[in-house]
N, C-alpha and C positions, 0 to 999 in steps of 0.2 A: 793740624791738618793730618788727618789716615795718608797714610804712605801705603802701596802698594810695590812687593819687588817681582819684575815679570820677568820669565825666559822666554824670550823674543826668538822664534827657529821659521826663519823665511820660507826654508825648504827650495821647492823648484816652479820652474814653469811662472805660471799666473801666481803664486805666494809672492816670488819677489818686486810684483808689482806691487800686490795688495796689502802686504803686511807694513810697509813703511806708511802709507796713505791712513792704514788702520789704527796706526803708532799715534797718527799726526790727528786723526778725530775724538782719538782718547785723552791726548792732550788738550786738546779744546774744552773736551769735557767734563775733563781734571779743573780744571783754573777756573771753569761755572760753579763746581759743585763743591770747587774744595776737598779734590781728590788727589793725592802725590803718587806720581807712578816711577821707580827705578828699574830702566830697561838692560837686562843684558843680553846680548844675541850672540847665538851657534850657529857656527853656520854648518849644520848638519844639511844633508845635501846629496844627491846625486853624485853633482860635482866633486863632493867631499868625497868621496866613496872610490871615486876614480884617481884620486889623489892617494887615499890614506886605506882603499882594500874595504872601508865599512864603512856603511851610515853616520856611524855616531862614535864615538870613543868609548873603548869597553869600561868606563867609569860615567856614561854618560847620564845614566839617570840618575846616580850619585850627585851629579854637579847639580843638576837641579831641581831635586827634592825637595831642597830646602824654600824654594818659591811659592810665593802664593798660587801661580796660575801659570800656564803655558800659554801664549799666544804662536798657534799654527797657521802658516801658510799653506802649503801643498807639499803633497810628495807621489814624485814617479817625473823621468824625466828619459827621453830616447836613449838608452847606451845601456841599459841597467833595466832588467826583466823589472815589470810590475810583482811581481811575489818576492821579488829580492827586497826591492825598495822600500815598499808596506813593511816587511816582516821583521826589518832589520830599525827601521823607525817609529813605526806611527802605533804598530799592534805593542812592541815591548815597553810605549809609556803606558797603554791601557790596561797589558797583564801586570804589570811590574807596579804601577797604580793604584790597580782595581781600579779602575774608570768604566764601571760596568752600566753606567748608564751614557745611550747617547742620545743625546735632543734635539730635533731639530723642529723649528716652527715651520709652519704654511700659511703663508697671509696673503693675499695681494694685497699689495703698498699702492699708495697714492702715485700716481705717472706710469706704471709698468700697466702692459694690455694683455690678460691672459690670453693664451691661444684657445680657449674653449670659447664658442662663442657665446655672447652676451653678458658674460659675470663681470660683474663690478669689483668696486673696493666692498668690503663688507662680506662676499656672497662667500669665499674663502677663509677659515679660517682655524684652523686646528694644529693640533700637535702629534709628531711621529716620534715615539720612544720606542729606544731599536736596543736590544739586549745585546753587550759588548765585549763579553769577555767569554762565551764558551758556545754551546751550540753549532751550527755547523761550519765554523771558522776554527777546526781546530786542529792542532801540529801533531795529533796523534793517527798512525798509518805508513806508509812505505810504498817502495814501489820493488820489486824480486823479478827476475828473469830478463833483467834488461837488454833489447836486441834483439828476443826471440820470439818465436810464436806462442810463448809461453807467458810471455811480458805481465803483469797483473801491479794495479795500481788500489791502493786502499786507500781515504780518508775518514776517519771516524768521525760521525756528528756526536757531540757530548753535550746533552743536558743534564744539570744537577736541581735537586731540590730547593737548597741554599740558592742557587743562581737563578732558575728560574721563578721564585715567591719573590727573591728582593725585588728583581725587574717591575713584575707585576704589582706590589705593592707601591711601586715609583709610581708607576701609572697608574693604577686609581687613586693616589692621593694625589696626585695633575687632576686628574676630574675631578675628584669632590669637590676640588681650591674653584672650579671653573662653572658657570651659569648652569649653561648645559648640562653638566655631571652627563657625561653620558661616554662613554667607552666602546671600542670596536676592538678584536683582539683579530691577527690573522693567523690561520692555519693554513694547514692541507694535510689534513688527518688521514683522507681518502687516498693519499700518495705512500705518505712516509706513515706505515701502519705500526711502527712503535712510539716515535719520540712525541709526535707530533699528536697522538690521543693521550700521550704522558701532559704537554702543554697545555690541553685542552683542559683536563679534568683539574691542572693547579688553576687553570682560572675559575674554573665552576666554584672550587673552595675559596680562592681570596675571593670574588663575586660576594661568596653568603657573608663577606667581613666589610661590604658594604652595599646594605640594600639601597641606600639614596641614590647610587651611581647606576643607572641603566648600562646595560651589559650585552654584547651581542657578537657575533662573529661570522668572520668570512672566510672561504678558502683562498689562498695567495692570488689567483687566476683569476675569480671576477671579482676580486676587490682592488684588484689594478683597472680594471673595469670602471669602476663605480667610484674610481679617482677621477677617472676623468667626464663620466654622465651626470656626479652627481658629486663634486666635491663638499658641496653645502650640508651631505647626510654626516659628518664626520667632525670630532670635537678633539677625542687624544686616541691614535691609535699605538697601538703596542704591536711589538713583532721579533720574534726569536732573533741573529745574529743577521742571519743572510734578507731574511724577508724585511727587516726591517731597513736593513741597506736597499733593497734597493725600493721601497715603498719613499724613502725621508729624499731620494730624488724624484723621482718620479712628482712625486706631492708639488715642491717647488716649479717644478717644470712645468705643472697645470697654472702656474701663477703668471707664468712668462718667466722665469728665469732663474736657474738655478745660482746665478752668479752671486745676488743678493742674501741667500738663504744661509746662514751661521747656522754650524752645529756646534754644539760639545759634548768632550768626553768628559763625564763628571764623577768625584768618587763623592756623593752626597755624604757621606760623615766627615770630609775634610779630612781625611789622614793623608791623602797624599794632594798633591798641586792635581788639578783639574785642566787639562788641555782643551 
């Protein structure tokens, strides 16, 4: 029997509902399939944090590196700013990782009723790949003149070459693998007049590296639009850091419910456990 060793991190909120129920359907599906799973859990945490001053113990990604996989609950929890909580948990398994790709499907499933009206099972169904590790999520910038009328706040968006082609090469090789082959990328080049014509033209090139995937693009603004008038135009979409956050909800949310909707942070060469 394949044995799998998992680091189980419940986190907060709705996690420490869902991850023990999720423990209990993986074991189900271990014992069908003839699958072995050894769970061990941290209880990294809000709560933890309140306790011990941090998220996670400064050896924390140390402990479990050595795992096949991370099974995530949630994090962020009332007592403890959302930028604490993220930055000190969830973001240093993806940098510390490379978990530079995140995936989340859009389906509607059997029994759930989308909120758009009419669509079925079936009418739904694509995939959002959200680029996870730089772009405009990133810890470079400051903030000077604290207090005063002088006050000034910077955050840097950082796109690299290396980071945005792997992305993009993730997703078109999801489309090729899929019926459709058909791709949708989001911008808004009209906004942000450097990084975002930078994105554009690495797609135009990975594009010429495959003609069989149809290729096409939207601005961030009416293609949250065209999530919800016309989900059924849409197979894998791709989206820089921020856009594709909040596109991989949004998407779910046209299905009826985010609640159902897995993502992951994955480092597809396997060098590190995949959360």
């Amino acid at each position: 029997m394949k044995s799998y060793r998992i680091a189980v991190i419940a986190g907060d909120g709705i996690g420490k509902e869902v991850v023990p129920e999720g423990v209990r359907v993986l074991e189900a599906a271990g014992r069908k399939f003839g699958i072995g799973f050894k769970w061990d859990e941290f209880p990294w945490s809000c709560e933890y944090r309140l306790k011990h001053g941090r998220m996670m113990p400064e050896d924390g990604l140390a402990a479990i590196r050595a795992h096949d996989a991370v099974f995530f609950g949630a994090c962020g929890f009332p007592g403890v700013p959302d930028h604490v909580s993220l930055w000190e948990l969830l973001i240093p398994m993806r940098r510390g990782f490379d978990l530079y790709v995140n995936l989340r499907p859009v389906r509607l499933m059997p029994g759930i009723q989308s909120p758009l009206a009419g669509r079925k099972q079936g009418d739904i169904d694509f995939w959002v790949v959200r680029e996870n590790t730089e772009g405009e999520y990133s810890s470079i910038g400051g903030r000077i003149f604290e207090g005063t009328e002088r006050e000034t706040v910077v955050q840097q968006s950082t796109f690299t070459r290396a980071g945005t082609d792997r992305i993009l090469k993730y997703a078109f090789e999801l489309a090729k693998s899929r019926p459709k082959k058909h791709l949708t990328s989001a911008t808004k080049s009209n906004g942000f007049s450097i990084t975002m014509p930078y994105w554009d033209e690495r797609v135009r090139a990975m594009a010429a590296r495959y003609p069989e995937v149809k290729t096409d693009q939207y601005h961030i603004d009416i293609l949250t639009a065209h999530f919800v008038q016309h989900p059924d135009w849409f197979d894998v979409v791709v989206g820089s850091n921020l856009f594709g956050d909040i596109l991989s909800d949004l998407g779910p949310a046209c299905t009826g419910t985010i609640g159902i909707a897995p993502s992951g942070n994955i480092n597809p060469e396997r060098k590190f456990p995949s959360v």
